[in-house]
C-alpha positions, 0 to 999 in steps of 0.5 A: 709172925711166921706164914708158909706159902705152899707153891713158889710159882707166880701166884705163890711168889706174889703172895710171898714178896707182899707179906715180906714187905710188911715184915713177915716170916715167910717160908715159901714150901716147893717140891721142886729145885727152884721157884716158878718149875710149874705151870709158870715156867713155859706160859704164854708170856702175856700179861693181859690186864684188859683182855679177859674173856673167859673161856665160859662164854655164850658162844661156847655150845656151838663149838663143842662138836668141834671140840669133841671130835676134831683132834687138832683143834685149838680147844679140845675137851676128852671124856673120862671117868672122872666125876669132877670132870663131869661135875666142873664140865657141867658147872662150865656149860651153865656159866656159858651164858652172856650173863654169866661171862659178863660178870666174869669179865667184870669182876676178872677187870677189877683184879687185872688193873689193880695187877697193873697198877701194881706191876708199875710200881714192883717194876719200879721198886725191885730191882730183878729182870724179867724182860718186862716189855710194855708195848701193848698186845695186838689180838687179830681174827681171821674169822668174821663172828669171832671178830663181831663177838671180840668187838662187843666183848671190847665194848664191854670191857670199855665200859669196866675201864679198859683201853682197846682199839677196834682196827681192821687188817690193814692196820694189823699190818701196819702195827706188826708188820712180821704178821705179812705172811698171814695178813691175806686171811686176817679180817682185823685185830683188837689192839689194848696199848695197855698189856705187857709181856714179861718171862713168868718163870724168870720173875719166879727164880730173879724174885726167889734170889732177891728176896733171899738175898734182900730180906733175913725173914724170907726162906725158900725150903725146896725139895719139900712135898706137902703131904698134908696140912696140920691142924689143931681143932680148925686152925691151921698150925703147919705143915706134914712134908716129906722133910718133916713137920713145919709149923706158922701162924698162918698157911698160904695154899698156891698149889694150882692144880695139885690143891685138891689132894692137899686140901682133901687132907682137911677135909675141903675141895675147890672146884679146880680141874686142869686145862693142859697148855702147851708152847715151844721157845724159839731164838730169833737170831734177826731182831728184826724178825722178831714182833714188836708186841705181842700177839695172839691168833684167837682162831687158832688159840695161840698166842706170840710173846717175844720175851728178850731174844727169844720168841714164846709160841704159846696155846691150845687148851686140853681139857682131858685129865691130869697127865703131864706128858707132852703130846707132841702132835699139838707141838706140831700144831704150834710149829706149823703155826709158827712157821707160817709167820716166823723164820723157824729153822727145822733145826731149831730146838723147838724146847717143847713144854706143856703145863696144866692152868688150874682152872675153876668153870666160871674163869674166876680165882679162889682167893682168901681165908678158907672155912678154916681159920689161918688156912688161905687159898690163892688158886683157881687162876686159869690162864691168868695167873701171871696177869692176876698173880700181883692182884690176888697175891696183894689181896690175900697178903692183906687178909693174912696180916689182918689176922696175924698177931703183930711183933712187938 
Protein backbone atom coordinates (compact mmCIF):
# COMPACT_ATOMS: atom_id res chain seq x y z
CA UNK A 1 0.00 0.00 0.00
CA UNK A 2 1.57 3.47 -1.02
CA UNK A 3 -0.50 6.90 -0.44
CA UNK A 4 0.72 10.25 -1.47
CA UNK A 5 -0.37 13.33 0.44
CA UNK A 6 -0.04 16.54 -1.57
CA UNK A 7 0.80 19.31 1.21
CA UNK A 8 2.98 18.99 4.30
CA UNK A 9 0.89 21.71 6.49
CA UNK A 10 -1.02 20.90 9.37
CA UNK A 11 -4.16 19.34 7.24
CA UNK A 12 -1.40 17.33 5.05
CA UNK A 13 0.57 16.43 8.33
CA UNK A 14 -2.24 14.92 9.84
CA UNK A 15 -3.69 13.13 7.39
CA UNK A 16 0.10 11.62 6.98
CA UNK A 17 0.88 10.52 10.53
CA UNK A 18 -2.61 8.46 10.53
CA UNK A 19 -2.10 6.60 7.67
CA UNK A 20 1.39 5.61 8.92
CA UNK A 21 0.20 4.43 12.26
CA UNK A 22 -1.65 2.02 10.51
CA UNK A 23 1.36 0.77 8.19
CA UNK A 24 0.90 2.73 5.34
CA UNK A 25 3.65 3.98 2.64
CA UNK A 26 3.29 7.50 2.90
CA UNK A 27 5.07 9.89 0.80
CA UNK A 28 4.13 13.47 1.94
CA UNK A 29 4.90 15.78 -1.70
CA UNK A 30 5.77 19.65 -0.74
CA UNK A 31 6.99 22.48 -2.98
CA UNK A 32 8.88 23.99 -0.28
CA UNK A 33 12.08 22.92 2.08
CA UNK A 34 10.51 21.73 5.11
CA UNK A 35 7.05 21.03 6.28
CA UNK A 36 4.36 23.54 7.64
CA UNK A 37 5.95 26.71 4.88
CA UNK A 38 2.55 27.71 4.15
CA UNK A 39 -0.49 29.16 5.54
CA UNK A 40 0.68 26.86 8.77
CA UNK A 41 3.72 28.67 9.44
CA UNK A 42 2.51 32.05 11.07
CA UNK A 43 -1.21 31.59 12.22
CA UNK A 44 -2.90 32.31 14.84
CA UNK A 45 -1.86 29.72 17.26
CA UNK A 46 -5.39 29.07 18.53
CA UNK A 47 -6.89 25.77 18.70
CA UNK A 48 -10.23 26.44 19.30
CA UNK A 49 -12.48 23.25 19.79
CA UNK A 50 -15.70 25.10 21.07
CA UNK A 51 -15.37 28.36 19.56
CA UNK A 52 -16.63 27.95 15.90
CA UNK A 53 -18.61 30.52 14.57
CA UNK A 54 -18.19 30.96 10.78
CA UNK A 55 -17.45 33.90 9.29
CA UNK A 56 -21.13 33.28 7.20
CA UNK A 57 -23.39 34.61 9.96
CA UNK A 58 -26.61 36.59 10.32
CA UNK A 59 -25.15 39.42 11.09
CA UNK A 60 -23.03 39.62 8.05
CA UNK A 61 -24.86 42.18 5.42
CA UNK A 62 -24.98 44.89 7.67
CA UNK A 63 -21.46 44.94 7.91
CA UNK A 64 -20.54 44.98 4.16
CA UNK A 65 -20.56 48.74 3.74
CA UNK A 66 -17.72 48.67 6.19
CA UNK A 67 -16.07 46.17 5.01
CA UNK A 68 -16.11 47.86 1.31
CA UNK A 69 -15.00 51.19 1.92
CA UNK A 70 -13.10 51.16 5.26
CA UNK A 71 -9.42 50.28 4.68
CA UNK A 72 -8.48 49.33 8.23
CA UNK A 73 -11.15 47.48 8.80
CA UNK A 74 -10.50 43.95 10.52
CA UNK A 75 -12.84 42.28 7.82
CA UNK A 76 -12.18 44.02 4.35
CA UNK A 77 -13.74 42.47 1.11
CA UNK A 78 -12.02 44.12 -2.57
CA UNK A 79 -13.88 43.52 -5.86
CA UNK A 80 -12.09 41.97 -8.68
CA UNK A 81 -12.66 40.66 -12.04
CA UNK A 82 -12.47 37.39 -10.85
CA UNK A 83 -15.81 35.30 -11.33
CA UNK A 84 -15.01 32.71 -8.61
CA UNK A 85 -14.83 35.40 -6.45
CA UNK A 86 -18.16 36.63 -7.30
CA UNK A 87 -19.82 33.16 -7.55
CA UNK A 88 -18.18 32.06 -3.70
CA UNK A 89 -19.06 36.08 -2.68
CA UNK A 90 -22.61 34.99 -3.53
CA UNK A 91 -22.64 31.54 -2.47
CA UNK A 92 -21.24 33.46 1.15
CA UNK A 93 -24.27 36.28 1.61
CA UNK A 94 -26.92 33.14 0.96
CA UNK A 95 -25.33 31.31 3.86
CA UNK A 96 -25.21 34.60 5.95
CA UNK A 97 -28.60 33.34 7.66
CA UNK A 98 -29.13 32.16 11.40
CA UNK A 99 -30.19 28.88 9.81
CA UNK A 100 -27.58 28.24 7.81
CA UNK A 101 -24.62 29.41 10.66
CA UNK A 102 -26.20 27.20 13.05
CA UNK A 103 -25.68 24.27 11.15
CA UNK A 104 -22.52 25.21 10.48
CA UNK A 105 -21.56 25.60 13.84
CA UNK A 106 -23.24 22.13 14.48
CA UNK A 107 -21.52 20.34 12.13
CA UNK A 108 -17.94 22.42 12.62
CA UNK A 109 -18.69 21.27 16.83
CA UNK A 110 -18.47 17.61 15.82
CA UNK A 111 -15.27 17.70 13.93
CA UNK A 112 -13.44 20.17 16.88
CA UNK A 113 -14.16 17.89 19.61
CA UNK A 114 -13.16 14.60 17.87
CA UNK A 115 -9.90 17.14 16.95
CA UNK A 116 -9.75 17.48 20.98
CA UNK A 117 -9.97 14.17 21.83
CA UNK A 118 -7.53 13.21 19.58
CA UNK A 119 -4.93 15.87 20.44
CA UNK A 120 -5.19 14.36 23.83
CA UNK A 121 -4.25 11.39 22.89
CA UNK A 122 -1.23 12.41 19.91
CA UNK A 123 -0.06 14.62 22.86
CA UNK A 124 0.23 11.97 24.90
CA UNK A 125 1.64 9.35 22.64
CA UNK A 126 4.20 11.26 20.11
CA UNK A 127 6.92 12.57 21.73
CA UNK A 128 7.66 16.18 19.72
CA UNK A 129 7.21 20.04 21.10
CA UNK A 130 4.95 22.17 19.91
CA UNK A 131 4.31 24.30 22.93
CA UNK A 132 1.26 22.79 23.28
CA UNK A 133 -0.53 24.71 26.33
CA UNK A 134 -3.86 24.09 27.87
CA UNK A 135 -5.22 26.86 29.78
CA UNK A 136 -8.22 27.81 27.92
CA UNK A 137 -8.82 30.90 25.48
CA UNK A 138 -10.68 34.25 26.81
CA UNK A 139 -12.51 35.97 23.84
CA UNK A 140 -13.58 39.67 25.08
CA UNK A 141 -16.01 42.41 23.47
CA UNK A 142 -15.90 45.86 23.36
CA UNK A 143 -19.10 46.25 21.91
CA UNK A 144 -22.43 45.47 23.48
CA UNK A 145 -24.41 43.56 20.08
CA UNK A 146 -21.42 41.82 19.19
CA UNK A 147 -21.22 40.76 22.89
CA UNK A 148 -25.37 39.88 22.73
CA UNK A 149 -24.70 37.84 19.54
CA UNK A 150 -21.45 35.81 20.91
CA UNK A 151 -23.89 34.97 24.24
CA UNK A 152 -26.69 33.31 21.86
CA UNK A 153 -23.77 31.74 19.82
CA UNK A 154 -22.40 30.43 23.30
CA UNK A 155 -25.86 29.07 24.13
CA UNK A 156 -25.92 27.16 21.13
CA UNK A 157 -22.66 25.64 21.01
CA UNK A 158 -23.83 24.46 24.92
CA UNK A 159 -26.40 22.63 23.65
CA UNK A 160 -23.80 20.89 20.81
CA UNK A 161 -21.70 20.17 24.06
CA UNK A 162 -19.43 22.96 24.46
CA UNK A 163 -18.09 24.29 27.77
CA UNK A 164 -18.13 28.10 27.80
CA UNK A 165 -18.67 30.84 30.33
CA UNK A 166 -20.45 34.26 29.93
CA UNK A 167 -18.57 36.95 32.39
CA UNK A 168 -18.35 40.28 32.46
CA UNK A 169 -15.42 43.05 32.29
CA UNK A 170 -14.33 42.76 35.52
CA UNK A 171 -13.95 39.32 35.42
CA UNK A 172 -11.89 39.50 31.88
CA UNK A 173 -9.54 41.51 34.45
CA UNK A 174 -9.40 39.07 36.73
CA UNK A 175 -8.71 36.22 34.55
CA UNK A 176 -5.97 37.86 32.37
CA UNK A 177 -4.74 40.51 34.06
CA UNK A 178 -1.86 42.03 31.17
CA UNK A 179 -5.53 43.11 29.30
CA UNK A 180 -5.60 46.32 32.22
CA UNK A 181 -4.62 48.70 29.81
CA UNK A 182 -7.81 47.93 27.40
CA UNK A 183 -10.09 46.58 30.38
CA UNK A 184 -12.06 50.51 30.23
CA UNK A 185 -13.83 49.84 26.71
CA UNK A 186 -14.12 45.94 27.57
CA UNK A 187 -18.28 45.12 28.19
CA UNK A 188 -17.30 41.13 28.87
CA UNK A 189 -15.65 38.10 27.62
CA UNK A 190 -16.51 34.64 26.47
CA UNK A 191 -14.12 32.19 28.57
CA UNK A 192 -14.18 28.20 27.02
CA UNK A 193 -11.39 26.60 29.88
CA UNK A 194 -11.29 23.92 26.79
CA UNK A 195 -9.34 25.44 24.03
CA UNK A 196 -5.67 25.39 23.67
CA UNK A 197 -2.99 26.99 22.00
CA UNK A 198 -0.13 25.23 20.39
CA UNK A 199 2.94 26.47 17.38
CA UNK A 200 1.33 24.81 13.99
CA UNK A 201 4.17 25.39 12.04
CA UNK A 202 6.20 23.76 14.91
CA UNK A 203 3.89 20.71 14.82
CA UNK A 204 4.57 20.37 11.01
CA UNK A 205 8.56 20.42 11.12
CA UNK A 206 8.79 18.18 14.89
CA UNK A 207 6.09 15.87 13.02
CA UNK A 208 7.87 15.74 9.72
CA UNK A 209 11.23 14.49 11.83
CA UNK A 210 9.60 12.09 13.88
CA UNK A 211 7.97 10.38 11.63
CA UNK A 212 11.16 10.14 9.26
CA UNK A 213 12.82 9.09 11.96
CA UNK A 214 10.46 6.67 13.70
CA UNK A 215 8.76 5.33 10.85
CA UNK A 216 10.71 3.29 7.60
CA UNK A 217 7.17 3.69 5.49
CA UNK A 218 7.21 7.47 5.61
CA UNK A 219 9.03 9.89 2.96
CA UNK A 220 9.13 13.53 3.15
CA UNK A 221 10.14 14.50 -1.14
CA UNK A 222 10.56 18.30 -0.59
CA UNK A 223 11.39 20.75 -3.34
CA UNK A 224 8.51 18.74 -5.68
CA UNK A 225 5.69 20.90 -7.39
CA UNK A 226 2.78 19.16 -8.57
CA UNK A 227 1.66 19.98 -11.60
CA UNK A 228 -0.81 17.34 -12.15
CA UNK A 229 -2.72 14.30 -11.03
CA UNK A 230 -2.13 11.10 -13.18
CA UNK A 231 -4.99 9.22 -13.84
CA UNK A 232 -5.70 6.09 -15.61
CA UNK A 233 -9.64 5.94 -16.65
CA UNK A 234 -11.06 7.57 -13.36
CA UNK A 235 -8.60 6.25 -10.83
CA UNK A 236 -6.18 8.20 -9.62
CA UNK A 237 -2.39 6.35 -9.86
CA UNK A 238 0.13 9.36 -9.12
CA UNK A 239 1.63 12.24 -9.69
CA UNK A 240 3.32 14.72 -12.60
CA UNK A 241 5.88 17.12 -10.62
CA UNK A 242 8.51 18.89 -11.50
CA UNK A 243 11.07 16.11 -10.33
CA UNK A 244 9.40 13.50 -12.35
CA UNK A 245 6.36 11.09 -12.35
CA UNK A 246 5.24 9.43 -8.80
CA UNK A 247 3.10 6.57 -8.59
CA UNK A 248 0.49 5.02 -5.26
CA UNK A 249 -2.51 3.28 -4.81
CA UNK A 250 -4.17 6.35 -3.57
CA UNK A 251 -3.57 10.43 -3.70
CA UNK A 252 -4.36 12.79 -0.80
CA UNK A 253 -5.02 16.30 -1.98
CA UNK A 254 -3.88 18.91 1.26
CA UNK A 255 -3.23 21.81 -0.89
CA UNK A 256 -5.46 24.84 0.88
CA UNK A 257 -5.69 27.32 -1.73
CA UNK A 258 -3.55 26.07 -4.50
CA UNK A 259 -6.26 23.00 -4.96
CA UNK A 260 -7.73 24.48 -7.83
CA UNK A 261 -5.20 24.65 -10.47
CA UNK A 262 -4.16 20.81 -9.46
CA UNK A 263 -7.73 19.48 -9.41
CA UNK A 264 -8.58 21.70 -12.54
CA UNK A 265 -5.82 18.99 -14.32
CA UNK A 266 -8.96 16.23 -13.58
CA UNK A 267 -11.05 17.99 -14.63
CA UNK A 268 -12.86 19.23 -10.73
CA UNK A 269 -13.19 22.37 -9.02
CA UNK A 270 -14.12 23.00 -5.27
CA UNK A 271 -15.63 26.16 -4.13
CA UNK A 272 -12.34 27.30 -2.53
CA UNK A 273 -11.12 31.23 -2.48
CA UNK A 274 -8.77 32.89 -0.20
CA UNK A 275 -9.14 34.91 2.65
CA UNK A 276 -5.49 36.64 3.57
CA UNK A 277 -4.57 36.66 7.21
CA UNK A 278 -1.81 38.39 8.62
CA UNK A 279 0.38 38.10 12.35
CA UNK A 280 3.45 39.64 13.62
CA UNK A 281 5.62 37.29 16.64
CA UNK A 282 6.93 38.95 19.33
CA UNK A 283 9.72 38.09 22.20
CA UNK A 284 8.48 39.21 25.55
CA UNK A 285 11.57 39.28 27.61
CA UNK A 286 9.22 39.79 31.24
CA UNK A 287 6.97 36.44 31.34
CA UNK A 288 5.10 38.16 33.46
CA UNK A 289 3.95 40.10 30.50
CA UNK A 290 3.43 37.76 28.54
CA UNK A 291 -0.86 36.38 28.77
CA UNK A 292 -1.51 33.47 30.66
CA UNK A 293 -4.37 32.12 28.02
CA UNK A 294 -5.04 32.88 25.14
CA UNK A 295 -6.86 35.85 23.65
CA UNK A 296 -9.05 37.29 21.24
CA UNK A 297 -10.44 40.80 20.58
CA UNK A 298 -13.44 39.92 18.39
CA UNK A 299 -14.04 43.73 17.56
CA UNK A 300 -10.88 44.24 16.25
CA UNK A 301 -10.59 40.62 14.77
CA UNK A 302 -7.14 39.83 16.45
CA UNK A 303 -6.33 37.08 18.25
CA UNK A 304 -3.23 36.97 21.20
CA UNK A 305 -1.46 33.46 21.46
CA UNK A 306 1.37 33.07 23.59
CA UNK A 307 3.41 30.33 22.20
CA UNK A 308 6.50 29.37 24.27
CA UNK A 309 8.30 32.99 24.96
CA UNK A 310 6.95 34.48 22.35
CA UNK A 311 3.82 36.05 21.76
CA UNK A 312 1.51 35.49 18.14
CA UNK A 313 -0.31 38.71 17.23
CA UNK A 314 -2.73 37.36 14.75
CA UNK A 315 -5.81 38.50 12.40
CA UNK A 316 -7.57 40.49 9.96
CA UNK A 317 -9.55 38.87 7.28
CA UNK A 318 -8.59 40.01 3.06
CA UNK A 319 -10.81 38.71 0.83
CA UNK A 320 -9.51 40.23 -2.21
CA UNK A 321 -7.27 38.05 -4.47
CA UNK A 322 -4.52 35.70 -4.64
CA UNK A 323 -1.24 37.83 -3.82
CA UNK A 324 0.73 36.99 -1.17
CA UNK A 325 2.56 40.01 -0.63
CA UNK A 326 2.24 41.66 2.81
CA UNK A 327 0.72 44.88 3.10
CA UNK A 328 2.04 46.33 5.43
CA UNK A 329 -0.58 48.86 6.51
CA UNK A 330 -2.36 46.00 8.10
CA UNK A 331 1.11 45.19 9.87
CA UNK A 332 0.69 48.43 11.21
CA UNK A 333 -3.02 47.81 12.47
CA UNK A 334 -1.54 44.72 14.44
CA UNK A 335 1.08 46.46 16.05
CA UNK A 336 -1.03 49.69 17.01
CA UNK A 337 -3.23 46.79 18.67
CA UNK A 338 -0.41 45.10 20.27
CA UNK A 339 0.87 48.21 21.70
CA UNK A 340 -1.87 49.02 23.33
CA UNK A 341 -1.86 45.77 25.75
CA UNK A 342 1.59 44.76 25.46
CA UNK A 343 5.17 46.16 25.87
CA UNK A 344 6.27 46.04 21.94
CA UNK A 345 9.48 47.89 21.85
CA UNK A 346 9.75 50.03 18.37
CA UNK A 347 12.75 48.26 17.94
CA UNK A 348 11.30 44.95 18.13
CA UNK A 349 11.55 42.76 15.06
CA UNK A 350 7.90 42.52 14.44
CA UNK A 351 8.74 38.92 11.82
CA UNK A 352 5.57 40.18 9.87
CA UNK A 353 3.69 37.34 7.91
CA UNK A 354 0.70 36.98 5.76
CA UNK A 355 -0.87 33.47 4.75
CA UNK A 356 -3.91 32.72 2.60
CA UNK A 357 -6.92 30.45 4.71
CA UNK A 358 -8.42 28.50 2.20
CA UNK A 359 -11.95 29.19 2.71
CA UNK A 360 -15.31 27.48 1.06
CA UNK A 361 -18.67 30.13 1.68
CA UNK A 362 -20.35 28.20 4.26
CA UNK A 363 -17.16 27.80 6.60
CA UNK A 364 -17.28 24.15 6.37
CA UNK A 365 -14.18 21.70 5.04
CA UNK A 366 -13.98 19.41 2.13
CA UNK A 367 -12.98 16.32 3.02
CA UNK A 368 -13.05 12.53 1.71
CA UNK A 369 -13.09 10.60 -1.64
CA UNK A 370 -13.78 12.76 -4.68
CA UNK A 371 -15.80 11.69 -7.70
CA UNK A 372 -12.82 10.08 -8.80
CA UNK A 373 -11.80 6.94 -7.26
CA UNK A 374 -8.27 6.74 -5.16
CA UNK A 375 -8.26 10.76 -5.34
CA UNK A 376 -9.14 12.25 -1.71
CA UNK A 377 -9.43 15.89 -0.57
CA UNK A 378 -8.85 17.39 2.69
CA UNK A 379 -9.30 21.04 2.08
CA UNK A 380 -11.46 24.05 2.54
CA UNK A 381 -10.68 24.69 6.29
CA UNK A 382 -10.77 28.47 6.56
CA UNK A 383 -9.28 29.53 9.76
CA UNK A 384 -9.70 26.39 11.24
CA UNK A 385 -7.24 24.16 10.00
CA UNK A 386 -4.81 23.71 12.90
CA UNK A 387 -8.30 23.12 15.10
CA UNK A 388 -9.69 20.69 12.56
CA UNK A 389 -6.27 19.37 11.11
CA UNK A 390 -6.65 15.81 13.66
CA UNK A 391 -10.41 15.58 12.79
CA UNK A 392 -10.30 15.64 9.14
CA UNK A 393 -6.90 14.16 9.05
CA UNK A 394 -8.18 10.95 11.23
CA UNK A 395 -11.35 10.95 8.82
CA UNK A 396 -10.22 10.82 5.32
CA UNK A 397 -7.15 8.42 6.77
CA UNK A 398 -9.80 5.95 7.41
CA UNK A 399 -11.55 6.50 4.19
CA UNK A 400 -8.47 5.87 2.31
CA UNK A 401 -7.74 2.53 4.31
CA UNK A 402 -11.02 1.54 3.44
CA UNK A 403 -10.25 1.35 0.28
CA UNK A 404 -6.49 0.13 0.21
CA UNK A 405 -5.72 -3.34 -0.73
CA UNK A 406 -4.22 -4.67 2.35
CA UNK A 407 -0.15 -6.20 2.75
CA UNK A 408 0.03 -9.77 3.26
Amino acid sequence: MKVIVIGAGVVGMATAYYLVRHGVDVVVVDEQSNAGEGTSKGNGAQLCYNYVAPLAGPGVIGKLPTWLTDRDSPVRFSPTLDVHQWLWCLEFLRRCNRRDSERTTQSLLKLSHLSSNLMAEFSSEVPINFDYTTEGKLVVYSNLNSFESAKQQAQLQKTHGSNQFVIGPRECLDMEPTLGPIGKKLVGGIFTPDDHTADAHLFCRELNDYLSEAHASYQFASGHKVNSIITHGNKATGIRTNNGDMYADAVIVATGITTNPLLRTVGLRVPIYPIRGYSITLSIQDKAKLPRISVTDYDERIVYAPIGARLRVAGIADIGGYAKQIDLRRIAVLEAQARQVYPVSKHENLSPWCGLRPATPAGLPIYGQSSIEGLFLNVGHGALGWTLALATGHIVASDVLSILPRNP
